[in-house]
VMD Tcl script that builds the backbone (N, CA, C; Angstrom):
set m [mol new atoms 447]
animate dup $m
set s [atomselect $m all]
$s set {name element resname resid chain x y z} {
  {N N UNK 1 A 76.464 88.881 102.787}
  {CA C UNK 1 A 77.605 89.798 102.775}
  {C C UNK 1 A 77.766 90.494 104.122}
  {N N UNK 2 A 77.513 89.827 105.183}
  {CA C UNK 2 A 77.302 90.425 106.677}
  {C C UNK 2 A 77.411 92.127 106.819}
  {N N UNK 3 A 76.208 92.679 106.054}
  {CA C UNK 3 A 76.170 93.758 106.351}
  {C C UNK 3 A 76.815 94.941 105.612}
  {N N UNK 4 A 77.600 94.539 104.920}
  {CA C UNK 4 A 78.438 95.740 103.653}
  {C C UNK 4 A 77.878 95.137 102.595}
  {N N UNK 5 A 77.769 96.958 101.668}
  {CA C UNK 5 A 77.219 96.594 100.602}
  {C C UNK 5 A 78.205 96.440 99.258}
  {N N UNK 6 A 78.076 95.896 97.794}
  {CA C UNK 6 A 79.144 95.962 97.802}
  {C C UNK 6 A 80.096 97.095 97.139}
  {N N UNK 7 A 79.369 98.311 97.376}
  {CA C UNK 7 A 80.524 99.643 97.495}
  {C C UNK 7 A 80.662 99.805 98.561}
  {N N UNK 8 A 80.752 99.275 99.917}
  {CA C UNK 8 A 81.938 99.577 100.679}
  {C C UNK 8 A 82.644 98.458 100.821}
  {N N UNK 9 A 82.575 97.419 100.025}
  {CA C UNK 9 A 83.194 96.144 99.862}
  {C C UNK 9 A 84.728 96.445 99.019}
  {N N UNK 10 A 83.874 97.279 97.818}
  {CA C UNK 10 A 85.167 98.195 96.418}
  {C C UNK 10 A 85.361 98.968 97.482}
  {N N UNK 11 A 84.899 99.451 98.188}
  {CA C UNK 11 A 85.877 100.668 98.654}
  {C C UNK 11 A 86.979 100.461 99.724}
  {N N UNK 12 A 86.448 99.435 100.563}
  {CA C UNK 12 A 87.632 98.901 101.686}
  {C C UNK 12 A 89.060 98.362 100.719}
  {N N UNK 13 A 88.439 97.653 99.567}
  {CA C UNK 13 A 89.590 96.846 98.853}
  {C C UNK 13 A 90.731 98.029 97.907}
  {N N UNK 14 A 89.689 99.024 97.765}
  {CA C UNK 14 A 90.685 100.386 96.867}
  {C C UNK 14 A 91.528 100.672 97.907}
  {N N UNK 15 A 90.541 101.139 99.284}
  {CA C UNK 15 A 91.735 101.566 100.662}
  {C C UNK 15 A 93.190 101.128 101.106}
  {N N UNK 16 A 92.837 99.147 100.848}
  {CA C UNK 16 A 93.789 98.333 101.169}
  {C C UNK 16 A 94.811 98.352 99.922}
  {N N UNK 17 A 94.441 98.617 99.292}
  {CA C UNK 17 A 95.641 98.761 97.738}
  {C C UNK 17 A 96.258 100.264 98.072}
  {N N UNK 18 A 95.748 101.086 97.825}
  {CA C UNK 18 A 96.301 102.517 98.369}
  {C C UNK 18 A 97.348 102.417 99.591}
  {N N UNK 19 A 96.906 102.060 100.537}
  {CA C UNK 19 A 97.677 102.106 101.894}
  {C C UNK 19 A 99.212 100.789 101.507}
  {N N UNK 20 A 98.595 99.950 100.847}
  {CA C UNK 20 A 99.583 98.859 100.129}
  {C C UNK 20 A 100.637 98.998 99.040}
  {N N UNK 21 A 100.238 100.070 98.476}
  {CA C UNK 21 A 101.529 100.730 97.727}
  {C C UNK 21 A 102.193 101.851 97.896}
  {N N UNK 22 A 101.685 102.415 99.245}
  {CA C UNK 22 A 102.544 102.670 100.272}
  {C C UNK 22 A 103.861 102.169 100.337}
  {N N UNK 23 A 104.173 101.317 100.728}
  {CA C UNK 23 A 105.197 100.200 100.429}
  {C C UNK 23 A 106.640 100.665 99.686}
  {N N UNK 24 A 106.182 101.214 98.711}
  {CA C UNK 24 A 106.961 101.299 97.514}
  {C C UNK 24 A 107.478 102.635 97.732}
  {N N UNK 25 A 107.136 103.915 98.598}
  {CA C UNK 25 A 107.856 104.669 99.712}
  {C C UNK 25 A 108.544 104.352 100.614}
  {N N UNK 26 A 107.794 103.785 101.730}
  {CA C UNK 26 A 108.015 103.158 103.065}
  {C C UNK 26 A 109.212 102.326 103.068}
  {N N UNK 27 A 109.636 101.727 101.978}
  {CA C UNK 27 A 110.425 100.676 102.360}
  {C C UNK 27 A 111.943 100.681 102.283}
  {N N UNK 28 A 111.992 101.551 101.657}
  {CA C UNK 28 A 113.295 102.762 101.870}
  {C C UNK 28 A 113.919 102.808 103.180}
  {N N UNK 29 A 112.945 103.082 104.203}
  {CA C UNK 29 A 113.328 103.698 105.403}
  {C C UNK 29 A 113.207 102.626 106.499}
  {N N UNK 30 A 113.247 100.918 105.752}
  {CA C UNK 30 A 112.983 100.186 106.655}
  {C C UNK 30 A 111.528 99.320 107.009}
  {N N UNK 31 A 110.576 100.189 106.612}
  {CA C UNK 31 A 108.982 99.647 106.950}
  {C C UNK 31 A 108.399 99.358 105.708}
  {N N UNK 32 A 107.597 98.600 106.343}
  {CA C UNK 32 A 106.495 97.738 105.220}
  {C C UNK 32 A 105.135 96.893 105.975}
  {N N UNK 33 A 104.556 97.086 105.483}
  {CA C UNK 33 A 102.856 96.915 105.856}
  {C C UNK 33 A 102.305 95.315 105.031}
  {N N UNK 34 A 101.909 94.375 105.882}
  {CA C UNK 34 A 101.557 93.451 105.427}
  {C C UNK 34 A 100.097 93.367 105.070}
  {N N UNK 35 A 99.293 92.735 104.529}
  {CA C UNK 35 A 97.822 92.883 104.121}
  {C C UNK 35 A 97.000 92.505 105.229}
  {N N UNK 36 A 97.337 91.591 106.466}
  {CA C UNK 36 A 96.912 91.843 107.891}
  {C C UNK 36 A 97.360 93.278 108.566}
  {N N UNK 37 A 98.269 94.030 108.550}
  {CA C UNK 37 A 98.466 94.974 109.505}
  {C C UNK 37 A 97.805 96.210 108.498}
  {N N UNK 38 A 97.683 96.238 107.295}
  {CA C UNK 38 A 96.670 97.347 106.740}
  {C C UNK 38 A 95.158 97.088 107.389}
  {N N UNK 39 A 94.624 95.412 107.354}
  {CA C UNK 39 A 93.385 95.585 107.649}
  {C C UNK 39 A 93.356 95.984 109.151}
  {N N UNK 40 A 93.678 96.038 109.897}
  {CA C UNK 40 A 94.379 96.565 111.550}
  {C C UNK 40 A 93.703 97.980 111.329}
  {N N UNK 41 A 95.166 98.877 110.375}
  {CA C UNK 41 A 95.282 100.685 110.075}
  {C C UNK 41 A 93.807 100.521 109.787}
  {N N UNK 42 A 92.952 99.473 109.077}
  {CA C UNK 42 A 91.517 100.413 108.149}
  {C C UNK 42 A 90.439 100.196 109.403}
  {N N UNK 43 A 90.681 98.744 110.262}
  {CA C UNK 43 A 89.636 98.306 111.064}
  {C C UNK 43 A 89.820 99.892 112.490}
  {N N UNK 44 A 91.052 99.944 112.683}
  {CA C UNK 44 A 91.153 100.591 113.712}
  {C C UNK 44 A 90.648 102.444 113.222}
  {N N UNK 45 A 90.954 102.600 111.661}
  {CA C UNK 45 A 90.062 103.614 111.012}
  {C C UNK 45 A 88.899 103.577 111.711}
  {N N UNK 46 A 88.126 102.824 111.120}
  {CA C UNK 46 A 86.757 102.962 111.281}
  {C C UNK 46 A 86.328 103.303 113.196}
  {N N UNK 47 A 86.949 102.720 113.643}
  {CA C UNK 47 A 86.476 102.855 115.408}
  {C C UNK 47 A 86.891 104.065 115.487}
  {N N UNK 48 A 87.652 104.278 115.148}
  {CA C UNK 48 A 88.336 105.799 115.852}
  {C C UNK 48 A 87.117 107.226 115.270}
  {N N UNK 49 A 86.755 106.648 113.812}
  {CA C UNK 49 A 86.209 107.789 113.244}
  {C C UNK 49 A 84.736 107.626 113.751}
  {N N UNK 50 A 83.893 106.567 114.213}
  {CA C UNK 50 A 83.106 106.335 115.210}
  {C C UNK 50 A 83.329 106.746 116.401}
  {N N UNK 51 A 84.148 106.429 117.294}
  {CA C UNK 51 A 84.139 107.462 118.606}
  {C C UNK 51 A 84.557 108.582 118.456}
  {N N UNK 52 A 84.952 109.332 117.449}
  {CA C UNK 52 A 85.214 111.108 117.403}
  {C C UNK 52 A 83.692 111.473 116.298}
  {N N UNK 53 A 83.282 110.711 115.759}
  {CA C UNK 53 A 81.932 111.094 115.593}
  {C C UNK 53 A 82.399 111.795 114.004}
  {N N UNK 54 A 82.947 110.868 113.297}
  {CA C UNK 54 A 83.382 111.754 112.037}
  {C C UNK 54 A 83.164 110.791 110.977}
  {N N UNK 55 A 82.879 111.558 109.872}
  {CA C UNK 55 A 82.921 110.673 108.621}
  {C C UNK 55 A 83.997 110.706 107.677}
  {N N UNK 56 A 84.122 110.305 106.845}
  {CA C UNK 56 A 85.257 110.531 105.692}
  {C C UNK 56 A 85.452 109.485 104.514}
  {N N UNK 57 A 85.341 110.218 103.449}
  {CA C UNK 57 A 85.073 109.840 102.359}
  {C C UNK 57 A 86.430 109.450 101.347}
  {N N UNK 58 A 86.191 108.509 100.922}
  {CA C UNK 58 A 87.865 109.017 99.776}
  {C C UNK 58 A 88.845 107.711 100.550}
  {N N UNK 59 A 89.710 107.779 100.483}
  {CA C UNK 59 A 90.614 106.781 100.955}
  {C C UNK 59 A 91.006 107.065 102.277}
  {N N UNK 60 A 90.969 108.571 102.641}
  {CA C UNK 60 A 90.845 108.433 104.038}
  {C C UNK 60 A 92.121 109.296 104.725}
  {N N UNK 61 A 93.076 109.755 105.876}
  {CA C UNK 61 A 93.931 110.320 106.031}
  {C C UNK 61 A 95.533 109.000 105.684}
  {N N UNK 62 A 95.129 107.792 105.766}
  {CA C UNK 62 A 95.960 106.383 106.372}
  {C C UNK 62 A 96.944 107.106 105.299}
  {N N UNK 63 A 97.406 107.307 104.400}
  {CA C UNK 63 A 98.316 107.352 103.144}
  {C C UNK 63 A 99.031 108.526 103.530}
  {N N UNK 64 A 98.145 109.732 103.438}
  {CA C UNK 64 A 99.042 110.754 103.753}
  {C C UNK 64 A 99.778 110.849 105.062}
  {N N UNK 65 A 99.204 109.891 106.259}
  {CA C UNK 65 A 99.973 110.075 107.700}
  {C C UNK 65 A 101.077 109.268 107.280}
  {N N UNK 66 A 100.673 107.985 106.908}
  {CA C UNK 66 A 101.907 107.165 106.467}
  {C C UNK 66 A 103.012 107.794 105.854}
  {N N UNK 67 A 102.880 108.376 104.480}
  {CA C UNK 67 A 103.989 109.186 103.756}
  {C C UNK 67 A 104.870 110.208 104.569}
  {N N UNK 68 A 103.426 111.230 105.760}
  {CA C UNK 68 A 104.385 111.861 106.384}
  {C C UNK 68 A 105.396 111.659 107.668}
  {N N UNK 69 A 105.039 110.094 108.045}
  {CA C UNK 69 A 106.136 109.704 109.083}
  {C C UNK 69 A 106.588 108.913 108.809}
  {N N UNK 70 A 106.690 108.593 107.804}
  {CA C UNK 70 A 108.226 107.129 107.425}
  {C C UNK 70 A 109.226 107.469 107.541}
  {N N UNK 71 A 109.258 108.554 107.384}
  {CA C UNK 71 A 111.095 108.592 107.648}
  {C C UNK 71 A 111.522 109.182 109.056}
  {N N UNK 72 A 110.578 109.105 110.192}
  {CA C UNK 72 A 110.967 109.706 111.430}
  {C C UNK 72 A 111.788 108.784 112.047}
  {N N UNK 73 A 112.615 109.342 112.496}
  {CA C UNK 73 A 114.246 108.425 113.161}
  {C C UNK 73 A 113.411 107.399 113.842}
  {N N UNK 74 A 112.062 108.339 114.853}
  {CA C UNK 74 A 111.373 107.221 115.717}
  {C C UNK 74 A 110.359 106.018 115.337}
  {N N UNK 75 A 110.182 106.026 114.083}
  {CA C UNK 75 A 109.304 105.297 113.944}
  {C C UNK 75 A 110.551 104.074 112.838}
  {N N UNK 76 A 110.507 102.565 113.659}
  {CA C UNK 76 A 110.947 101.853 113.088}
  {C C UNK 76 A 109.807 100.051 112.703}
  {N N UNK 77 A 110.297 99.271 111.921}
  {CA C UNK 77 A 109.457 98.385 111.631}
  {C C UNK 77 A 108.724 97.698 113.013}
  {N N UNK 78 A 109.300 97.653 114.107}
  {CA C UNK 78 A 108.671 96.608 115.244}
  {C C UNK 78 A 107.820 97.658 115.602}
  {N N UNK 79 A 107.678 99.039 115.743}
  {CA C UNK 79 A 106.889 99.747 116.091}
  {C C UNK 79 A 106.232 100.444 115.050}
  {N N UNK 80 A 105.932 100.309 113.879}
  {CA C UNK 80 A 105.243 100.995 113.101}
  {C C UNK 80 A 103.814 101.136 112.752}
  {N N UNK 81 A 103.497 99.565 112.934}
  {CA C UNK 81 A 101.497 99.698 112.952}
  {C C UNK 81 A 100.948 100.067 114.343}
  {N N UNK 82 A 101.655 100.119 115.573}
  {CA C UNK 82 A 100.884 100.549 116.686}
  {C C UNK 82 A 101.468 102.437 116.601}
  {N N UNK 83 A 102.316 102.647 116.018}
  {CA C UNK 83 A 102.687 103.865 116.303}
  {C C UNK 83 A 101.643 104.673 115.254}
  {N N UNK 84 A 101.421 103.783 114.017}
  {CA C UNK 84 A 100.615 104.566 112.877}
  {C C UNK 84 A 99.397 104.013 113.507}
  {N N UNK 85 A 98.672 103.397 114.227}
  {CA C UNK 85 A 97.712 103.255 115.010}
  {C C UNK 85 A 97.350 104.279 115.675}
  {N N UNK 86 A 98.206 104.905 116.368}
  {CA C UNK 86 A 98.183 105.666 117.703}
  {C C UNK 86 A 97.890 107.011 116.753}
  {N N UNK 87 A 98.844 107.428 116.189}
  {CA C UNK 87 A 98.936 108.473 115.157}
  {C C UNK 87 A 97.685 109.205 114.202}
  {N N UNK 88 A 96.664 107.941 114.546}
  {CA C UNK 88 A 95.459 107.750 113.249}
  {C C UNK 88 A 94.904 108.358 114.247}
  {N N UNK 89 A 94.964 107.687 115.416}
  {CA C UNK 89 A 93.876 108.395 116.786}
  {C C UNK 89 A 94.023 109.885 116.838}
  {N N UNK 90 A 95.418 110.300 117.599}
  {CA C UNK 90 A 96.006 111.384 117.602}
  {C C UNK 90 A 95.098 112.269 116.292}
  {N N UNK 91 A 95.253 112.108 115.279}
  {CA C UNK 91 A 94.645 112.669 114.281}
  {C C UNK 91 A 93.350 113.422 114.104}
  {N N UNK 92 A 92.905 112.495 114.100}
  {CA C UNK 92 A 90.963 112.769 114.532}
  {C C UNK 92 A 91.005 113.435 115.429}
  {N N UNK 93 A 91.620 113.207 116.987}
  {CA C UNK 93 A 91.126 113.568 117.850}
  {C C UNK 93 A 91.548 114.807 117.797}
  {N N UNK 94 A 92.076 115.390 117.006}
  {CA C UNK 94 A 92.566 116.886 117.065}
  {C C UNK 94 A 92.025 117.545 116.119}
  {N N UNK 95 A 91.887 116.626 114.942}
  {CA C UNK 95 A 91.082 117.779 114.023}
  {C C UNK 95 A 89.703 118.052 114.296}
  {N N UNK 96 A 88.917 117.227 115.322}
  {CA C UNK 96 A 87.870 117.480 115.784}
  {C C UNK 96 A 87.886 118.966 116.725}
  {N N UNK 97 A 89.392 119.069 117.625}
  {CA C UNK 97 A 89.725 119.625 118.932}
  {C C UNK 97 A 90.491 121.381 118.295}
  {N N UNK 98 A 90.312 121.033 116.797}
  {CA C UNK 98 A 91.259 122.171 116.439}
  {C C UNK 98 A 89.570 123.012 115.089}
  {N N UNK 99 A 88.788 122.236 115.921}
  {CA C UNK 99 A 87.410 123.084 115.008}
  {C C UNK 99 A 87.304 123.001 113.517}
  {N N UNK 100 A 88.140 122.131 113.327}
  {CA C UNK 100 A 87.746 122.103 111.302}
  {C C UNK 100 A 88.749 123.540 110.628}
  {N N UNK 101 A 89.512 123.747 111.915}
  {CA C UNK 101 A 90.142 125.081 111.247}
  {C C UNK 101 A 91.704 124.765 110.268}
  {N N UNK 102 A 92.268 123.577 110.691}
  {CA C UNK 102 A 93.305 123.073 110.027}
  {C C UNK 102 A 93.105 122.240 109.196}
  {N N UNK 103 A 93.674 122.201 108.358}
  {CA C UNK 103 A 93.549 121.347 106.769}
  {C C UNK 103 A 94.230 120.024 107.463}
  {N N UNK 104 A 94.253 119.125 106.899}
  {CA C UNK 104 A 94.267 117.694 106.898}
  {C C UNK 104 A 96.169 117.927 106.919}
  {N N UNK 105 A 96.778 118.137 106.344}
  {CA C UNK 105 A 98.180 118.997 106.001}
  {C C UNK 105 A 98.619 119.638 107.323}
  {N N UNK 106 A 97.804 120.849 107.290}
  {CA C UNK 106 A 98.865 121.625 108.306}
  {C C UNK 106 A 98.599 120.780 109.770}
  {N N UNK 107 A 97.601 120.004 110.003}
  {CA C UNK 107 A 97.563 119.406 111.207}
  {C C UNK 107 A 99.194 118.001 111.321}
  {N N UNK 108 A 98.765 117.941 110.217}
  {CA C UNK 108 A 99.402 116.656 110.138}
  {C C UNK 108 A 101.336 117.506 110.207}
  {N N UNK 109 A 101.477 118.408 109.455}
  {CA C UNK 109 A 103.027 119.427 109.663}
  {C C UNK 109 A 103.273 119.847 111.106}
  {N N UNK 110 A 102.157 120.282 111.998}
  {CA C UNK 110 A 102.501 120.549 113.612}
  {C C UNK 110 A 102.285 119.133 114.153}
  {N N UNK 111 A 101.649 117.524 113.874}
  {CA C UNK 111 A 102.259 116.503 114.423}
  {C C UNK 111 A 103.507 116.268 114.137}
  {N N UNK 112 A 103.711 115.970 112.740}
  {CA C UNK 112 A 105.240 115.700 112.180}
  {C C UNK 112 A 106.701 116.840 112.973}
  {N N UNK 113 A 106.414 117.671 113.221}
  {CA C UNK 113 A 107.098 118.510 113.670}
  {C C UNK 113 A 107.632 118.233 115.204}
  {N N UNK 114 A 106.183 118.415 115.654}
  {CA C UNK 114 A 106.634 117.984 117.268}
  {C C UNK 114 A 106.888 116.694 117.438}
  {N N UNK 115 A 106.642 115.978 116.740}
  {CA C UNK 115 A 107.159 114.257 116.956}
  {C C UNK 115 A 108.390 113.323 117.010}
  {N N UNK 116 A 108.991 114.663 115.538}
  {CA C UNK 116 A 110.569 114.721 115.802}
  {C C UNK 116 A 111.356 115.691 116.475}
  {N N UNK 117 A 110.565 116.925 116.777}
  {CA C UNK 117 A 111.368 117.796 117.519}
  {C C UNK 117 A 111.057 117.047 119.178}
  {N N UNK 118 A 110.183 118.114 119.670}
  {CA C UNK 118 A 109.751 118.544 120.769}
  {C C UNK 118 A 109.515 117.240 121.732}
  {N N UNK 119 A 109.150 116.209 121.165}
  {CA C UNK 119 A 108.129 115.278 121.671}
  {C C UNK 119 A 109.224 113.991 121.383}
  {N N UNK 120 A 110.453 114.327 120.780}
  {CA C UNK 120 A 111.626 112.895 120.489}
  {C C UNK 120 A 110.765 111.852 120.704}
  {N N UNK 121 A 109.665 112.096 119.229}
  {CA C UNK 121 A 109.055 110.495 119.526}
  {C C UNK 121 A 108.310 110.052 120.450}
  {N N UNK 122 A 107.498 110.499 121.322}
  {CA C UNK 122 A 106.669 110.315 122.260}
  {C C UNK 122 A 105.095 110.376 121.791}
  {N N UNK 123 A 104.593 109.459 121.519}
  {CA C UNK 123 A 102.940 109.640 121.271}
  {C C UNK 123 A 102.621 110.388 122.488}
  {N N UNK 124 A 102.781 109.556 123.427}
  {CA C UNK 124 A 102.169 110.862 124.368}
  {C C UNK 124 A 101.957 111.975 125.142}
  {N N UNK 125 A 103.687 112.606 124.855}
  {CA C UNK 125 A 103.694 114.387 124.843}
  {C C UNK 125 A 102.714 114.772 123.223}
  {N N UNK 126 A 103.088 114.259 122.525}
  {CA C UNK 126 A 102.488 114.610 121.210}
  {C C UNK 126 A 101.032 114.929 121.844}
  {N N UNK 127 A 100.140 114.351 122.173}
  {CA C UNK 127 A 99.075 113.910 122.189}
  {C C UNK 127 A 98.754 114.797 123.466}
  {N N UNK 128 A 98.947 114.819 124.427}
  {CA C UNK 128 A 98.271 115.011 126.039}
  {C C UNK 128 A 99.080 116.627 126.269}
  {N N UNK 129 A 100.168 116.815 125.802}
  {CA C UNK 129 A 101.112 118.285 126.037}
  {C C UNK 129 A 100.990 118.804 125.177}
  {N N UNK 130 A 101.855 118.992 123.480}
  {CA C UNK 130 A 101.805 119.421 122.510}
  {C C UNK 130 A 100.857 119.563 121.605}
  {N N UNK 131 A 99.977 118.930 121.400}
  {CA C UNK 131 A 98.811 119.545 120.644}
  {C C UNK 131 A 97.594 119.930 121.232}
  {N N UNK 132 A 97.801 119.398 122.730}
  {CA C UNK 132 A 96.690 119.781 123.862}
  {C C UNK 132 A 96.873 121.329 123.897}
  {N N UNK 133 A 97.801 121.803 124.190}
  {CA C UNK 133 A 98.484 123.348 124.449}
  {C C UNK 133 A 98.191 124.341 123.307}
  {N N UNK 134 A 98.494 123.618 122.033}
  {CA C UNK 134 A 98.150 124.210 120.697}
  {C C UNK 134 A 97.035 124.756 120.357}
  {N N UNK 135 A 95.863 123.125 120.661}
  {CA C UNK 135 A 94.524 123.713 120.797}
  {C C UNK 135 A 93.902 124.454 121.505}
  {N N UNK 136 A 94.432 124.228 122.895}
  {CA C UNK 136 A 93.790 125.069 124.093}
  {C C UNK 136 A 94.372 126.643 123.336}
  {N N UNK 137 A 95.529 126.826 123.102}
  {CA C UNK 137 A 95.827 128.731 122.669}
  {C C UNK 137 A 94.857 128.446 121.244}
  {N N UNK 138 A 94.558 128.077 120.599}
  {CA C UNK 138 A 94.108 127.888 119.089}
  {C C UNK 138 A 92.616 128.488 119.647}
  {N N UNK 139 A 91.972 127.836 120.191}
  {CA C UNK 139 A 90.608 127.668 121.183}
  {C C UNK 139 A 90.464 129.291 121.523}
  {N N UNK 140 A 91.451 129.854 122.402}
  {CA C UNK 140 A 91.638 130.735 123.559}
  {C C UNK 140 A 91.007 131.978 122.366}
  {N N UNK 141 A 92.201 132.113 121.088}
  {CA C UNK 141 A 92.886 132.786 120.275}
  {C C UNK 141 A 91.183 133.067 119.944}
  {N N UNK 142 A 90.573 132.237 119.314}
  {CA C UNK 142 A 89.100 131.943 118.393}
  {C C UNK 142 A 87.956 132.383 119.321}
  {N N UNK 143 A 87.795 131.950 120.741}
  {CA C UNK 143 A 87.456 132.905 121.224}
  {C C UNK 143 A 87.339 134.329 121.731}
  {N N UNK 144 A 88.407 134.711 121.560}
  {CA C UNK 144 A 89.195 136.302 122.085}
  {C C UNK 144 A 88.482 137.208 120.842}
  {N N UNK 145 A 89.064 136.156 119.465}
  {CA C UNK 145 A 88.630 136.931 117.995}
  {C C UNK 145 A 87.091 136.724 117.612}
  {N N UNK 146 A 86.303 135.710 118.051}
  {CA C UNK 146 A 85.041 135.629 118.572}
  {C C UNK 146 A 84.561 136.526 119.108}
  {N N UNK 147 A 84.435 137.389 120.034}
  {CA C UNK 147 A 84.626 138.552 120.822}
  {C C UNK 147 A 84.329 139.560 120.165}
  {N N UNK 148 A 85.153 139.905 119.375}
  {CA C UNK 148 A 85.322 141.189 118.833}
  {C C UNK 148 A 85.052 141.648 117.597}
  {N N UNK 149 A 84.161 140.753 117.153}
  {CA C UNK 149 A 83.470 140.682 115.978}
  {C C UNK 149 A 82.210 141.576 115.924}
}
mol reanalyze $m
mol bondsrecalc $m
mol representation Tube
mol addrep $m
């Protein structure tokens, strides 16, 4: 079984059904996820949550990011698994950068926000300007109130 046992064998296959009836949202707005480009979203899961040094249990953030950007003007079918790629990154790398202080939700409401506002769709104002800036005052803020304790 090269190395998985087989509960993370059930568990990759629950992931790929979850993220797969997705679909039945998504497709409304144009997009749809094939059973190669989910294993992509889960393979590229796992690296990302390896280089930010994180674990996670459960099915994972892939469903709820998905639900919350299907309907962004910017995200269309030729760009949707590298953008929900990018997005997965973006993710981690902030809830690591934002101290465990934002819920899985409100992180994901200040991406969704600036992605269609501020950032017209740009992974990488999103990413390098807008949530860089957020955290750095978020950071600043936690230290200041750190302080004065």
């Amino acid at each position: 079984m090269d190395g998985n046992t087989l509960v993370e064998l059930l568990s990759e296959k629950n992931q790929i059904q979850k993220v797969l009836e997705m679909n039945q949202k998504t497709e409304r707005f144009g997009l749809a996820l094939g059973d190669e480009d989910v294993k992509l979203l889960l393979e590229k899961r796992k690296d990302v949550l390896k280089e930010q040094q994180r674990i996670e249990f459960g099915e994972g953030i892939l469903p709820k990011l998905i639900f919350t950007f299907c309907d962004s003007a910017y995200i269309y079918q030729d760009n949707y698994v590298t953008t929900i790629i990018r997005l997965q990154e973006i993710f981690y790398l902030y809830k690591n950068e934002f101290m465990e202080e934002l819920t899985d939700d409100e992180l994901l409401g200040f991406m969704r926000t600036a992605f269609d506002g501020v950032c017209e769709g740009s992974l990488e104002y999103l990413e390098e300007t807008f949530l860089e800036e957020l955290a750095h005052g978020f950071r600043s803020r936690e230290a200041f109130c750190g302080d004065r304790k």
